[in-house]
N, C-alpha and C positions, 0 to 999 in steps of 0.2 A: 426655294429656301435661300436666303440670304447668309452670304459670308457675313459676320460682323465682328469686329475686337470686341474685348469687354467693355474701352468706353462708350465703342459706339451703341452698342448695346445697353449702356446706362444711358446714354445721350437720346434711345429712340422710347425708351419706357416711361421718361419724364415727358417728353414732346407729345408721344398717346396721351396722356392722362390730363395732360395742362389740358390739350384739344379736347378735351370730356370734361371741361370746368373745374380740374381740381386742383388743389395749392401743395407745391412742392416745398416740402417741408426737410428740413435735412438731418440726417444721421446724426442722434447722440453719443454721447460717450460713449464707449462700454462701460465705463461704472458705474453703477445707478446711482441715483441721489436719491435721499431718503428713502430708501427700502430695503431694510436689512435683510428682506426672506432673497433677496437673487444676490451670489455672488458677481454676474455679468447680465447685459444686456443679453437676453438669449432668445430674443424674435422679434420678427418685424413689430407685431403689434404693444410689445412692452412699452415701450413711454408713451404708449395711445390710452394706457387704461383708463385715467383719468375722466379721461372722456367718454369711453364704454361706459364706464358704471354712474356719470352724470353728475362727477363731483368737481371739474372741471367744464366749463362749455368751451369746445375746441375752437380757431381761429376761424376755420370754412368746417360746412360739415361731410365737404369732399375732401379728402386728403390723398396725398402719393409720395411714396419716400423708398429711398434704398438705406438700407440700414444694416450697419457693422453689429455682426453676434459674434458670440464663444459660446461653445457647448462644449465641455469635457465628458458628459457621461457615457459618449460613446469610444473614448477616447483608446480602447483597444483596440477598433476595428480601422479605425484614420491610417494608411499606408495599405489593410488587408483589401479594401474593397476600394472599386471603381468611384465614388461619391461623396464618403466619410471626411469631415476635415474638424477641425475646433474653432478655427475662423473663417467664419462666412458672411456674404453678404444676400440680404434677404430684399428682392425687390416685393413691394406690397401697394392697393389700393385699396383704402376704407371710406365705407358710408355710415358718418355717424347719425343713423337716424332719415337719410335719405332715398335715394335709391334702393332697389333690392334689387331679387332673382331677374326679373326682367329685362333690368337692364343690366346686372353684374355680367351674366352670360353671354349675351350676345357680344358685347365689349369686349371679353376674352376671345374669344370666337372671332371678333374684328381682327384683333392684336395679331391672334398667330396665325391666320391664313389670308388676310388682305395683302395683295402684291404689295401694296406703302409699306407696311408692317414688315412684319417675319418675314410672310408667305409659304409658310408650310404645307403642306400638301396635307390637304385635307383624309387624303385614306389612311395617314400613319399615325390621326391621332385618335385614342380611344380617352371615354369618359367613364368615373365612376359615379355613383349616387344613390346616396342611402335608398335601401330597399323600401321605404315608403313615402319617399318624394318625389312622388307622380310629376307634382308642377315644375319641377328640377329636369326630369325627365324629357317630359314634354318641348319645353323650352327648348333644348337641346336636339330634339328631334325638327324644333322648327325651326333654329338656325343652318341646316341641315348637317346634324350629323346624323349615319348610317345608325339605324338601331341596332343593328348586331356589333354596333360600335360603342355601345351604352352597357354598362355591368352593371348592376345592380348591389349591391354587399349591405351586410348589415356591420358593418365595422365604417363605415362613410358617416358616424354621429360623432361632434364634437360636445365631451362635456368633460367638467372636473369638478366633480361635485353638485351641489347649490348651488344654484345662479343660473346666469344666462348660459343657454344652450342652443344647437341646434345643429341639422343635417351637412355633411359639406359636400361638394362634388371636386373631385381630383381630376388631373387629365393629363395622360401618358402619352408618347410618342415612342412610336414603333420603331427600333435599331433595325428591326430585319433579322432572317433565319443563321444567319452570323453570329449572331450571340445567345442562340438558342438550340444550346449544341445537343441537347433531347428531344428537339423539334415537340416540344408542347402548346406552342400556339398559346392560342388563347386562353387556355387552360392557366397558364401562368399569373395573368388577372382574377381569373373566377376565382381562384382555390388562394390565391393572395400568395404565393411563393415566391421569395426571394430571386429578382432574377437582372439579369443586364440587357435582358431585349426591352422589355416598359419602363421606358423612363420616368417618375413620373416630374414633368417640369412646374405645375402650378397646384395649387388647393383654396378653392373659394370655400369659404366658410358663413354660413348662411345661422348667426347669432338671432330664433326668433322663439325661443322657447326659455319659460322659466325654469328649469328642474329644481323637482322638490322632492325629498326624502318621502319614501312611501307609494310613491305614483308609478305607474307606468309611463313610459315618455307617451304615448300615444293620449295620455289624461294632463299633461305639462300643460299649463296655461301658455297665452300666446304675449311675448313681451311688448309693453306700449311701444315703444319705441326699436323699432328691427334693425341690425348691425350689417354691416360687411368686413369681411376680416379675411385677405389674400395671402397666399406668401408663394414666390417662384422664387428657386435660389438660383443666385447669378452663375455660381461653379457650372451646376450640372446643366443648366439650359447652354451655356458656352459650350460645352463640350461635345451638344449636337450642333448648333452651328457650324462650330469649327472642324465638325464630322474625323472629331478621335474617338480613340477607347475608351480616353478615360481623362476626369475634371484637370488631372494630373499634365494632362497631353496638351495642357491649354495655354495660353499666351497669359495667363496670370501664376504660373508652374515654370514653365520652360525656360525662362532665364532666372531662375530659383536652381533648378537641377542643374544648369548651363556651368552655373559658377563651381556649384558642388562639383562636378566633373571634375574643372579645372584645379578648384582646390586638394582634389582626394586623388587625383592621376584614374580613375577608374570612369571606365564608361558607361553610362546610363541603359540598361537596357527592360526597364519597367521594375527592378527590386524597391522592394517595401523600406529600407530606409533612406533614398534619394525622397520618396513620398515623405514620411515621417518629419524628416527635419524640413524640405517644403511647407508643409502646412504647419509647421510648429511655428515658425522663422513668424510666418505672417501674423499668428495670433501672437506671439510677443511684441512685434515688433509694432502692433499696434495699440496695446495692452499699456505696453510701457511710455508711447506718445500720448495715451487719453490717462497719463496719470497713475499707474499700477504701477507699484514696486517687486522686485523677488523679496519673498519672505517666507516666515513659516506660519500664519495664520490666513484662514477665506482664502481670496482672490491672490492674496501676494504668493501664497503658498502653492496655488495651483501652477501660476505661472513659473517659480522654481521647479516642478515636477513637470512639465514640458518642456523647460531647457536641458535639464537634465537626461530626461530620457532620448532628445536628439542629441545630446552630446554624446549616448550609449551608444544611440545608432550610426554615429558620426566613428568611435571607433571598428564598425563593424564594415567601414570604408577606408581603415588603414590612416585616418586622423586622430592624431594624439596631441596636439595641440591647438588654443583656443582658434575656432573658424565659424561660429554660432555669427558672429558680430559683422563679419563679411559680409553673410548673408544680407544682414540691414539695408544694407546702401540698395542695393539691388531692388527688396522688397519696393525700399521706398522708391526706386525710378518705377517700377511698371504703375506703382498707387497714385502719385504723384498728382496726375492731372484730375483725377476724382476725390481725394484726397491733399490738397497743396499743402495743408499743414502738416504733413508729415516732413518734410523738407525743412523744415526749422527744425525739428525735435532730430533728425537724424545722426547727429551727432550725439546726442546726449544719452538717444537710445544702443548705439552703436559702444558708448563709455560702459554703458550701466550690464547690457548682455556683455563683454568684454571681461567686465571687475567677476560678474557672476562665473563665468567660467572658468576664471582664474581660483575663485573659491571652490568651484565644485574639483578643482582638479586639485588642492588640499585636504578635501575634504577625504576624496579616493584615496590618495595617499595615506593617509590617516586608519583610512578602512584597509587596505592590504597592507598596512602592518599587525593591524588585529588579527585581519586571517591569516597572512603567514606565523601567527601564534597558535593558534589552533591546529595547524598543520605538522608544528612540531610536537613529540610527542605523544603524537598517536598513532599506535599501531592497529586502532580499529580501523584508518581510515575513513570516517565517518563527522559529519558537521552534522548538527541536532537544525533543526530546522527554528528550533527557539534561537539558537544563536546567530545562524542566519539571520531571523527578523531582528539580532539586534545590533548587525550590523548595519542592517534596513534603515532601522527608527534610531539610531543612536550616531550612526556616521554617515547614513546618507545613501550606501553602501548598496548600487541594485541587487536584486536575489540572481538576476541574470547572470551578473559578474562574477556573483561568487561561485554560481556554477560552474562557470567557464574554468575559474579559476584550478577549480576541486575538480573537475575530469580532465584538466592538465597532469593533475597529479595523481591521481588516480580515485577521489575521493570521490562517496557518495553525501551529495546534501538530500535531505527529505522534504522536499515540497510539501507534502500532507500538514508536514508538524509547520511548516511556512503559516501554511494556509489560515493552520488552526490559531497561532501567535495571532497573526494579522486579523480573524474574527474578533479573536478576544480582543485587542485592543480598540475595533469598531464599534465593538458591543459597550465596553466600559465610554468610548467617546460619545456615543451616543445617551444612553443610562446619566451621563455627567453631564450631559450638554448646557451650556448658563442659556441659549435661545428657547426660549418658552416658546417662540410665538406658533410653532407647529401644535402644540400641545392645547395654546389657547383655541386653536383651531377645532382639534380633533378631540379632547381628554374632556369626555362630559363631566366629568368629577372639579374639572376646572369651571369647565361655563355653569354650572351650580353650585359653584363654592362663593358664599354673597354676604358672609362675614366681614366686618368691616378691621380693616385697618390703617392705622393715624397716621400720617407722618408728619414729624416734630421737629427735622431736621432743620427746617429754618430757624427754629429757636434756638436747639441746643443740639451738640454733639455727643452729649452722652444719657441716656434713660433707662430707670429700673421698668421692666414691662413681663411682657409673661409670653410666653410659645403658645398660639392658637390652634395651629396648622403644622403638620409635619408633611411633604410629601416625598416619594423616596423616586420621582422621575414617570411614572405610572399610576400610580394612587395614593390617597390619603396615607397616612400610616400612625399609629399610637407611641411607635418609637422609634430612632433612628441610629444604628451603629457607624463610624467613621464617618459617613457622608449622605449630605442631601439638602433637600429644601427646608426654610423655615420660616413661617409668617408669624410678626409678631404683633401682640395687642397695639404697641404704638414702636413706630422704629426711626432712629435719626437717620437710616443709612438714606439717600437718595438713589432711587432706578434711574437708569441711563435713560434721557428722556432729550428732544430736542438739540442733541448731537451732547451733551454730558455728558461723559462718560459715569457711572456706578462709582458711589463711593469702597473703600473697604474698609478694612477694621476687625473689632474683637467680638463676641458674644461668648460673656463669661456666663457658664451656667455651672453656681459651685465651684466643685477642683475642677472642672470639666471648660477647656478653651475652645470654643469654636472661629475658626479663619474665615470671616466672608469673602470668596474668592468673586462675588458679582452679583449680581442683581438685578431684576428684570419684574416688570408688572405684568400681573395674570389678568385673566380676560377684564374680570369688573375691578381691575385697579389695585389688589391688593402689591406688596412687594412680597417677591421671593426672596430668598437671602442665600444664595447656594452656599454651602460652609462644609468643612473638611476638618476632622478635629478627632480623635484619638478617647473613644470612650460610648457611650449611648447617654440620650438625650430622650424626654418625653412630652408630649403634648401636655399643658398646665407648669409643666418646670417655669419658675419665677427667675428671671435674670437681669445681666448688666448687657445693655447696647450702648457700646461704644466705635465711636466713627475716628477713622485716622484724620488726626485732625490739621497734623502736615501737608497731607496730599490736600484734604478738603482746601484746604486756604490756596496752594498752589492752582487746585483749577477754578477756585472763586474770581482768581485774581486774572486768569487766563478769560473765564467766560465774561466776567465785566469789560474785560478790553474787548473783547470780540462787538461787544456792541457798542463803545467808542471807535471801534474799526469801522463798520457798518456806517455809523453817522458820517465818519470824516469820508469814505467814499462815495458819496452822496452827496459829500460839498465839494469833494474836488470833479468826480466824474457827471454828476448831474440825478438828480434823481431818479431815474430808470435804474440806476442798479436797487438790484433783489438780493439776496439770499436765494441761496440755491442749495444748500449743503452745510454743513458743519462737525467738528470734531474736536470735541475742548478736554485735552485728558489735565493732568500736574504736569506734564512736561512742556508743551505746545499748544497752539489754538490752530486748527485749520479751517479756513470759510471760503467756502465758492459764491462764488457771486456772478448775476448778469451783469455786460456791459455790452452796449455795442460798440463804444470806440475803442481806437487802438490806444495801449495804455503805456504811459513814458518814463525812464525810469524816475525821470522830475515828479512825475504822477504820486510815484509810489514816495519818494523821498517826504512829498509835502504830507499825504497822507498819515507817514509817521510821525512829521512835528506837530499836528495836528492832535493826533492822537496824545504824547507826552504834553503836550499845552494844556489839554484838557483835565489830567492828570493831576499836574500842580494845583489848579482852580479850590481844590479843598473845600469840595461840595459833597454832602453826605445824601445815599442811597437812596430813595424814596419808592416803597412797593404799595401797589392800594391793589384791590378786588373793586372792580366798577366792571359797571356792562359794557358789552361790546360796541354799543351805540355812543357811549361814553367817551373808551377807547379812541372809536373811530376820529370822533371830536376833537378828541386831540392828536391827532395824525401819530398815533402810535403804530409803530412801524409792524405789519403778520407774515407770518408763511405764508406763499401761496399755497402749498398743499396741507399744509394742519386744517383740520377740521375743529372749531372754535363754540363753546357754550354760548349761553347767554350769559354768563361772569365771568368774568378775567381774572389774570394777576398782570396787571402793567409795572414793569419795572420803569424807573430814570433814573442815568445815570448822567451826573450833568446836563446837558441837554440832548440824552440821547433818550427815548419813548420807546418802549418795545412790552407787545405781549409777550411774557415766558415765565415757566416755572420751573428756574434753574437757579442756581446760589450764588449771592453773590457778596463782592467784597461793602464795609460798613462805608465807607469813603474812596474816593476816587483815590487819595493820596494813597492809601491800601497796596494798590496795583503796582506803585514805585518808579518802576520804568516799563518802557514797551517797547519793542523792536521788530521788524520786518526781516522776516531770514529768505523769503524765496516768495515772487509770482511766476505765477505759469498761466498758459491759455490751454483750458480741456477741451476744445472746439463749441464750435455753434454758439460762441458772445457769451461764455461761459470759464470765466477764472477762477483759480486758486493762489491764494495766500495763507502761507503759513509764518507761523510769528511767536514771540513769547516773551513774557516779561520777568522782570525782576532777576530771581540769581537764576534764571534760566537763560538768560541772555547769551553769557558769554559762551555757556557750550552749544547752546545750537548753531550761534553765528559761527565759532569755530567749523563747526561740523558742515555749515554753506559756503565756508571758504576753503575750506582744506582741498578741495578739486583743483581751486586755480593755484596756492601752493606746492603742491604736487607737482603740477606742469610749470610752475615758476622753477622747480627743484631740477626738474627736466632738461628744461632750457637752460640755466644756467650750465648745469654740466656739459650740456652739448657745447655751449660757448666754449669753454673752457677745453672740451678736446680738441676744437676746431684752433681754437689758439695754441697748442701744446705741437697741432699735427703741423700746423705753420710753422711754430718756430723751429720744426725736426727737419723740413723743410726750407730753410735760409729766409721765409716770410717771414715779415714782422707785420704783428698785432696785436689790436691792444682792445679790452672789453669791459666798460665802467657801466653799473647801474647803481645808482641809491635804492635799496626796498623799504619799505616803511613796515618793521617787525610792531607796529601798535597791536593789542588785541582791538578787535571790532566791537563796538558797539551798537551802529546801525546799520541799516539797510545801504546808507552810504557809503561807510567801510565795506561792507561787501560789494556795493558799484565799484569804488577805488581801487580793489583789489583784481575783479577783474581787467578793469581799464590797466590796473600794473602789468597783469599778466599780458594781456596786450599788446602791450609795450614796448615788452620784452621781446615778445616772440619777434615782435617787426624787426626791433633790432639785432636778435637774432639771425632773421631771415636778411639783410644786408650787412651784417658780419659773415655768412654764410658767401653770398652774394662776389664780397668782395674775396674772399676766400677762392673760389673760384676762377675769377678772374686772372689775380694775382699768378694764379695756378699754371691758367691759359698763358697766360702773359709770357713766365717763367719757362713754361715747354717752349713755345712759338723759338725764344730765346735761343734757346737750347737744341734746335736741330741736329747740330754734328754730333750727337748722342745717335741719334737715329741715321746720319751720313755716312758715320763711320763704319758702318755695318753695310754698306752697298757694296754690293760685290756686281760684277759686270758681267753675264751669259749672251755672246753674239751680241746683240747690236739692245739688248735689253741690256735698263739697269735694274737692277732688282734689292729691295731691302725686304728683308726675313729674318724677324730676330724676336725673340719672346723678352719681354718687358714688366714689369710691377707696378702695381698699384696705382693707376692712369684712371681719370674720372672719362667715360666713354664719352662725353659731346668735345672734353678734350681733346683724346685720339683722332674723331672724328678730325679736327679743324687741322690735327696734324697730319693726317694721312692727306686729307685735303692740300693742304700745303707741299708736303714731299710732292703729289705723282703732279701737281700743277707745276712745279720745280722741274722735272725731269721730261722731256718731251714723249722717251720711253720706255714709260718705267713700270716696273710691278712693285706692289708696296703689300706686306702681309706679315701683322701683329698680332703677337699672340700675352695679350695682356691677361697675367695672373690676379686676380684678388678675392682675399674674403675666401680663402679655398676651392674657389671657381677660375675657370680660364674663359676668358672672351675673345674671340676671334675679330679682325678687321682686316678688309681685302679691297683696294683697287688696282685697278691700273687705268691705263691711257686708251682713249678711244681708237688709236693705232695698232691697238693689239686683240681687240675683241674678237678679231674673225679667227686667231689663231689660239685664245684660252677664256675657259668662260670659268670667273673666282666662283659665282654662284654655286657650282657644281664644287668644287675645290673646297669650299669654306663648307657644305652641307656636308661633304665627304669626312674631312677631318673634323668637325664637329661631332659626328654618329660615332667617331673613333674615342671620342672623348666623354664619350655617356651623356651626348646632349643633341641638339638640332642646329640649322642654320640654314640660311643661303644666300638668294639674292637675285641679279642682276648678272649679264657676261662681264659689266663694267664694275661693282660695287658690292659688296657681299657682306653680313655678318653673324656670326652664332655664337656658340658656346660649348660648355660642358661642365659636369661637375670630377669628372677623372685627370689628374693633374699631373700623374705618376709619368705619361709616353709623350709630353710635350717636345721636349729633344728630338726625339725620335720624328715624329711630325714634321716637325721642322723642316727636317732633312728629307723628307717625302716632299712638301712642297717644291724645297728646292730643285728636287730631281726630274719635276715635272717643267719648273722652268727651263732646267737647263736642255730639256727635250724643246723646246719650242721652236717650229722651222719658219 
């Protein structure tokens, strides 16, 4: 078996698979693009689907990738077990349609036991496969594995529902009687028990069966077209190479824990939260480079709920101050060469975990003053477990802490009554949910619900109509109290469609106001209208629909620029850019896009005068319904993944051509202005830009520039002590900037702004610079401060004297200076600052055979609450005990004055 790193190990699984003809394809985001059912990328085979179900024909129909996931659903068990993490990376090989079992097998079977390869020893690895896939079986027996090496299970079938299905074969590698502290052997595979001796490292998934409701699989038709679908994760196969315990022990871990050490003073010896904020560190810190923000909704929300619960786990290592962000840098050196774009974003990512931990640690504060409220006053001793969950859901507030908190003091919290808040609130978030689209899935009441309903929205924003449909989350219903669904005869709201967001608005029915909080299309198209409203409502009630007609204009105005965006990047980048994504709410337009070239800020500058040029032209809207053949004719611009009728709705706007059926402004002039607040690169020739027009302008742009203000705000203050600490000093200096207080209007002002900030700092950094030197200068100067203090023992001269507030490369050039000065001399400074004491020790090479500082400075360093040493010639330490410096002193000296 082969030692390998990780990369090498991603280096030998691409080199396999090219040499078996197949196209290395690379890691997408973890965000998905257009697919609202997955908050993350969560397996290898997700952005392959496309291609499985034939609505995409893939580039080769061999394919091989290593691919970035999150999974949180296990997210309890990540620090408790040997394998468990939220980010991982998934290596995979797929046959769309080409290969199969024949050759899948043996291929693996190449991989892990050819000397090239792995080279694993064939007797430690065991295979599974579904209990009636003889030709899986066999296979396997003929590339010679042992048949008492082959297990059979009827848990070895991949399905999830309708569709494509089929048998998979998994295959484990034997730790040995080490991790099989019941000596159950084999037993551990047959009966499928949780265990740490079978690992299992790979799973072929053999996609050749249709399942269909009603059949037994053994009746499943056979698919035209047969799939391959792999997945080995990189963690746990590492952590037999690297022949540890555990994924944790691994060279993609251990300088993660390395630093935790250093930061928390505690040594590593396998506890669950050195694990916990490891594996957390990494799925942030990738999260937040492909694009994810902390927040409270989806994806943004999760990733708050794993900084957080490492910051729990962080104080349960004696850190109480932010240290999440540290971690970053780190993450990113071991990722780095598999991952290079991590190394641009690392600062940003390192600001953004930073400000977050800065808030959750307001956020605590906030919540232990509510529960020290709770605490006063009661002599039951007792927190309700309802209040507990509201310090949960209301401050942030974990149930753990407040445990901790309450058995400090003697109280009891009730977990049960926890438990049961926290259901309720799952059940009502569920019950309320605005995503249908599980519902279109699974709710037959939906997929047979085939009543038509209008939408009128492009005409008008407001319509008398009637309630056809009530549903209350589950089924139909005749009535509905506070809250639910409502379809109506004709409705102006618009469903979130093609990155639109849903309009809101009123529905007056009577006295009776209903709130549309959102909107979403059921299986055959109708709109739902989720609404919240104080009273009961009934299916046949005649009402007013009315649309907010503020917001509607703000994202009219947002989605038209989007596709004068689209065009002008297309004239400046070249036609290969796509759409890839989009997000058009009243506030912002967000659009990903492909590019493959590297993009300049000139890039972006021109694409926004481009875009306002277009604007002014005072060219009115034109929408037609033509075929798609029609369409095409006129190079109107499609999704690649929307799936498209034979009639369209082509929007132009100016001269921009697009299918869509989204709303939009009457005139270009409509729009007003338009502005660029931020690009970024989400990896794999994949950008975002986000942007916004009209009075949206000045606060987003404020809100892209308020970073480099901040750090202008920084710097200047640092200027300014550096200049105050000179002039306290006898230095003279002097520190001029001009800043340009404009508000920003475009993307250029936000260039500008950075380039000030910039600017600054340089200047900065050689006011800083010269500050030093002057410094240097000034001591050099100034010797008989430090002469005056030589006292003479025997044929030594010796200077011993504690000192203040000495920049240490300073000291350094000084002591340098003295013991070069004195042909025999000992020199030893005990420079105070910042509440700490530093030590500095030489002498002359004429004395090393009679005292070694190294020992000396290590000695009274440990006396000072800290470390040190050295060399017999050169020595340095510290301490944070400041109180027996004197004292010290006077030890040194007395060792000098021993010296024969």
């Amino acid at each position: 078996m082969k030692r390998l790193t990780s990369n090498e190990l991603r280096q030998m699984w691409f080199a396999f698979w090219t040499s078996k003809d197949h196209l290395k394809i690379d890691s997408v985001s973890l965000i998905p693009v257009n697919d609202p059912t997955l908050l993350w990328i969560n397996a290898g085979v997700t952005p392959l689907k496309n291609y499985f179900d034939g609505t995409v024909l893939p580039p080769k129909r061999r394919l091989v990738s290593i691919q970035k996931c999150i999974r949180t659903n296990d997210i309890d068990n990540v620090g408790k077990t040997a394998r468990h993490h939220t980010f991982f990376e998934m290596l995979g090989n797929f046959s769309v349609g080409d290969y199969f079992k024949k050759e899948a097998i043996p291929w693996a079977w190449e991989f892990l036991t050819s000397p090239e390869w792995i080279a694993f020893d064939k007797d430690k690895l065991y295979i599974t496969v579904y209990k009636d896939d003889e030709e899986a079986y066999n296979l396997w027996v003929k590339v010679g594995v042992d048949p008492s090496h082959i297990i059979k299970l009827e848990s070895n079938y991949w399905e999830i529902g309708p569709g494509p299905s089929g048998p998979d074969s998994e295959i484990f590698y034997d730790r040995g009687e080490k991790y099989d502290p019941q000596k159950l052997g084999i037993k551990l595979l047959t009966d499928e028990i949780d265990n740490d001796r079978y690992v299992e490292i790979w799973n072929n998934v053999f996609s050749q069966y249709n399942a269909k409701e009603g059949l037994d699989r053994k009746d499943y038709p056979e698919l035209p077209s047969k799939n391959i679908d792999t997945g080995m994760g990189l963690e746990r196969m590492l952590s037999i190479l690297q022949e540890v315990d555990t994924n944790f022990d691994t060279d993609l871990f251990i300088p993660i824990i390395n630093k935790l050490e250093e930061i928390s003073g505690v040594k590593y010896n396998g506890e669950m939260p050195f694990k916990v904020i490891a594996d957390h560190i990494r799925a942030i810190t990738f999260a937040l480079a492909d694009g994810a923000n902390f927040g409270n909704n989806g994806s943004d929300y999760v990733l708050r709920r794993l900084l957080r619960r490492a910051v729990r786990y962080g104080k349960m290592l004696n850190i109480n101050e932010p240290f999440m962000y540290l971690l970053v840098a780190v993450v990113v050196d071991i990722m780095k060469e598999a991952y290079p774009y991590l190394v641009d974003k690392k600062d940003l990512v390192m600001c953004k975990t930073k400000k977050e931990e800065e808030l959750f640690g307001k956020t605590l504060e906030a919540g232990e003053k509510r529960l020290l409220s709770l605490f006063e006053n009661n002599p039951d001793k007792k927190i309700s477990g309802e209040d507990a969950f509201k310090l949960y859901d209301t401050y942030g507030f974990p149930f753990e802490l407040t445990l901790e908190y309450a058995q400090e003091r003697g109280f009891e919290v009730s977990k049960e009554e926890f438990d049961m808040s926290m259901k309720k609130q799952k059940e009502l978030a569920r019950a309320n949910r605005s995503n249908l689209s599980s519902m279109n899935v699974q709710n037959e009441e939906l997929i047979n619900f085939k009543e038509e309903s209008i939408f009128v929205g492009y005409e008008k924003l407001e319509t008398e109509t009637t309630i056809i449909k009530l549903f209350d989350g589950e089924h139909f219903v005749d009535s509905l109290e506070n809250e639910g669904y409502v379809v109506l005869k004709e409705t102006p709201f618009y469903a979130e469609s093609g990155g639109q967001l849903s309009d809101n608005g009123l529905i007056i029915d009577g006295d009776t106001t209903l709130e549309v909080i959102d909107l979403f299309k059921g299986p055959n198209g109708q709109h739902f209208h989720y609404v919240k409203f104080n009273g009961v409502i009934k299916v046949g009630d005649h009402v007013t629909a009315k649309v907010n007609a503020d917001i509607r204009n703000k994202i009219m105005k947002n989605h038209s620029a989007a596709h004068l965006l689209q065009k002008a990047l297309r004239e400046v980048l070249g036609s290969d850019v796509y759409q890839a994504g989009s997000r058009i709410d009243e506030h912002t337009l967000r659009f990903d896009f492909t590019c493959e070239k590297k993009i300049s800020k000139e890039d972006v500058i021109k694409v926004e005068e481009i875009v306002n040029n277009k604007i002014k032209t005072d060219i009115s809207t034109k929408i037609e319904i033509m075929s798609l053949d029609e369409a095409k004719e006129k190079d109107a611009i499609a999704l690649f993944d929307e799936k498209y009728g034979d009639m369209v709705r082509v929007v132009m706007i100016a001269d921009s051509i697009e299918l869509c059926s989204g709303t939009h402004v009457a005139n270009v002039l409509d729009i007003g202005r338009f502005a660029i607040k931020s690009i970024e690169s989400k990896g794999s020739n994949v950008y975002r830009i986000e942007a916004a027009t009209s009075d949206n302008i000045e606060k987003e742009l404020f809100e892209a520039i308020k970073p480099y203000n901040d750090e202008m705000i920084k710097l200047l203050l640092k200027a300014r002590k550096i200049v105050e600490d000179a002039k306290n000093e006898g230095i003279n200096l002097t520190f001029n900037v001009d800043i340009n207080h404009d508000a920003p209007h475009s993307y250029k002002d936000i260039v500008f702004n950075l380039e000030e900030m910039e600017m600054i700092k340089q200047k900065v950094q050689l006011l800083e610079k010269d500050y030093v030197n002057l410094k240097r200068e000034k001591a050099l100067a100034n010797l008989e401060v430090f002469e005056e203090q030589k006292e003479t023992y025997g044929d030594v001269e010796a200077i011993i004297m504690k000192i203040e507030n000495y920049e240490m490369d300073i000291l350094k050039q000084i002591i340098d200076t003295l013991s070069n000065k004195y042909p025999n001399s000992f020199v030893f400074l005990a420079n105070v600052h910042e509440g700490n004491v530093n030590y500095l020790a030489k002498i002359t090479p004429t004395l090393k055979d009679k005292i070694h500082v190294g020992n000396i400075v290590k000695e009274i360093s440990q006396k000072s609450n800290g470390n040190g040493g050295g060399s017999p010639i050169f020595a340095q330490g510290g301490g944070t005990d400041i109180t027996n410096i004197d004292n010290l002193i006077n030890e040194v000296k007395k060792i000098v004055k021993n010296i024969k």
